[in-house]
C-alpha positions as CSV (number, residue, x, y, z in Angstrom):
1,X,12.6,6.5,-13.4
2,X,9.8,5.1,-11.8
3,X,6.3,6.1,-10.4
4,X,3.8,4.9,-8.0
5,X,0.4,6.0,-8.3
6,X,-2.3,4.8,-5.4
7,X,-6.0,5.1,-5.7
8,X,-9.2,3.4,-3.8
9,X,-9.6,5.9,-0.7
10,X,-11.8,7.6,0.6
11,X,-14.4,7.4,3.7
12,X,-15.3,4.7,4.8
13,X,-18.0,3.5,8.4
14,X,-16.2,1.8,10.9
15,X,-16.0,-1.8,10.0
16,X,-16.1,-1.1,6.3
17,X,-13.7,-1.9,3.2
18,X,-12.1,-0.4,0.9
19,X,-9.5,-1.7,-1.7
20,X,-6.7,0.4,-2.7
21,X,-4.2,0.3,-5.7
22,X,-0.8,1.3,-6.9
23,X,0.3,1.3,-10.3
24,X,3.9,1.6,-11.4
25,X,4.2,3.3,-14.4
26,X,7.7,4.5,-16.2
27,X,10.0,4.3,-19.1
28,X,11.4,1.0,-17.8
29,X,9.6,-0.6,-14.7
30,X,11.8,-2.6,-13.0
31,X,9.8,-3.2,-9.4
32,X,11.1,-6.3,-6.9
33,X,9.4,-5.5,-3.1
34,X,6.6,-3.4,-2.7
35,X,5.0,-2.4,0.7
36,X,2.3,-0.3,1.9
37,X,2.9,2.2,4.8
38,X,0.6,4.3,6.5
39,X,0.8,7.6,8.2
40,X,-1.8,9.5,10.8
41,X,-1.7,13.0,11.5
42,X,0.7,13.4,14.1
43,X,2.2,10.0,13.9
44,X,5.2,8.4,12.0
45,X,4.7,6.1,8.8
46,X,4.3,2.9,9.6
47,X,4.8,-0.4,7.1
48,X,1.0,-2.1,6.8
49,X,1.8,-5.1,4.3
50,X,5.0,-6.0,2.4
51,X,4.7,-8.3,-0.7
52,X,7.8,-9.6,-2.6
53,X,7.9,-9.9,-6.7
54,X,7.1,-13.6,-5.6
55,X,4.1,-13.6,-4.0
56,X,5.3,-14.1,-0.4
57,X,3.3,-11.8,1.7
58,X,4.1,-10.5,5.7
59,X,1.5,-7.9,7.8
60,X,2.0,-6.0,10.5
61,X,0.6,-7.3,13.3
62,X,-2.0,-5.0,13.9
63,X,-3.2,-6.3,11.2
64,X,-5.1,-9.6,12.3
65,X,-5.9,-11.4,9.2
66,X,-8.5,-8.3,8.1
67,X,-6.2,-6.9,5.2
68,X,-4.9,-8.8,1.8
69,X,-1.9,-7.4,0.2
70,X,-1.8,-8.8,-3.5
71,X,0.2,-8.1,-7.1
72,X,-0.2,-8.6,-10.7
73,X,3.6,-8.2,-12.0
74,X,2.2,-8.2,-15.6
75,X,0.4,-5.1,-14.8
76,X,2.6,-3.8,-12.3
77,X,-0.1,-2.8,-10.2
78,X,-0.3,-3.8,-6.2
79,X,-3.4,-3.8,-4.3
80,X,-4.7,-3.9,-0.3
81,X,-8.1,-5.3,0.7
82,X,-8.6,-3.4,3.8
83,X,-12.1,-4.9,5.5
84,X,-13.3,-4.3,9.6
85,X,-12.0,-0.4,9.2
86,X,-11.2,0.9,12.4
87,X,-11.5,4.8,13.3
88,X,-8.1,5.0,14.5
89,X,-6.6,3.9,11.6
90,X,-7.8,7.2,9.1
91,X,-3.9,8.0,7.9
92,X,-2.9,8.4,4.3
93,X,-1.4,5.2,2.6
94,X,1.4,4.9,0.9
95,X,2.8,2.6,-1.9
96,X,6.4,1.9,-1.7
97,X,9.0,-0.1,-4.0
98,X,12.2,-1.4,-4.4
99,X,14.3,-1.3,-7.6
100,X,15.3,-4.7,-8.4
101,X,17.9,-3.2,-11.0
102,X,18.8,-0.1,-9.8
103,X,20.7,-1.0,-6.1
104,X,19.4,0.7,-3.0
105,X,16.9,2.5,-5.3
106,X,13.3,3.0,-3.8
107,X,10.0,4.6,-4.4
108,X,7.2,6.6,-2.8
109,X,4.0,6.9,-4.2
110,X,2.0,10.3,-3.6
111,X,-0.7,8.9,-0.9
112,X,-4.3,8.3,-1.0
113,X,-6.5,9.2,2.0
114,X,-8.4,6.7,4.0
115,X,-11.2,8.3,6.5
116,X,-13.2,5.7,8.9
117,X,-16.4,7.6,10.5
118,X,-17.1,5.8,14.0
């Protein structure tokens, strides 16, 4: 069994950054895609970033070049730059992950709060 951790929230001004993490820890990590969603009160969870075990990166499109989803497979940790915060996007974010051994097998980390003050 696997499990994501995330850290790196907290409040943030409009138009500020923050960086977040998600570690993988377990007996046996076997991680392949990992994504970030994010989820407002009163919304559904929405996918932010996706990032395969490659490298190969795609963004929502809300997104606009102002956050970096990256990976270090050796410490199976992945990260998001999030930079030019914007007020509507408080939410809790989410690490997600795909078993690449373990078919149709997928993980949810527990969340970490992002607040932007306007």
């Amino acid at each position: 069994q696997v499990q994501l951790a995330e850290s790196g929230g907290g409040l943030v001004q409009a138009g500020g950054s923050l960086r977040l993490s998600c570690v993988a820890s377990g007996v046996r990590v076997t991680i392949g895609n990992m994504d970030w969603y994010r989820q407002a009160p009163g919304k559904q969870r929405e996918l932010v970033a996706s990032i395969r075990r490659s490298g190969y990166t795609d963004y929502a499109d809300f997104v606009t070049g102002r956050f970096t989803i990256s990976r270090d497979n050796a410490k199976n940790t992945m990260y998001l730059q999030l930079n030019s915060l914007k007020p509507e996007e408080a939410a809790v974010y989410y690490c997600h992950a795909a078993d690449v051994i373990r078919t149709a097998t997928y993980y949810w980390g527990q969340g970490t709060q992002v607040a932007v003050s306007s």
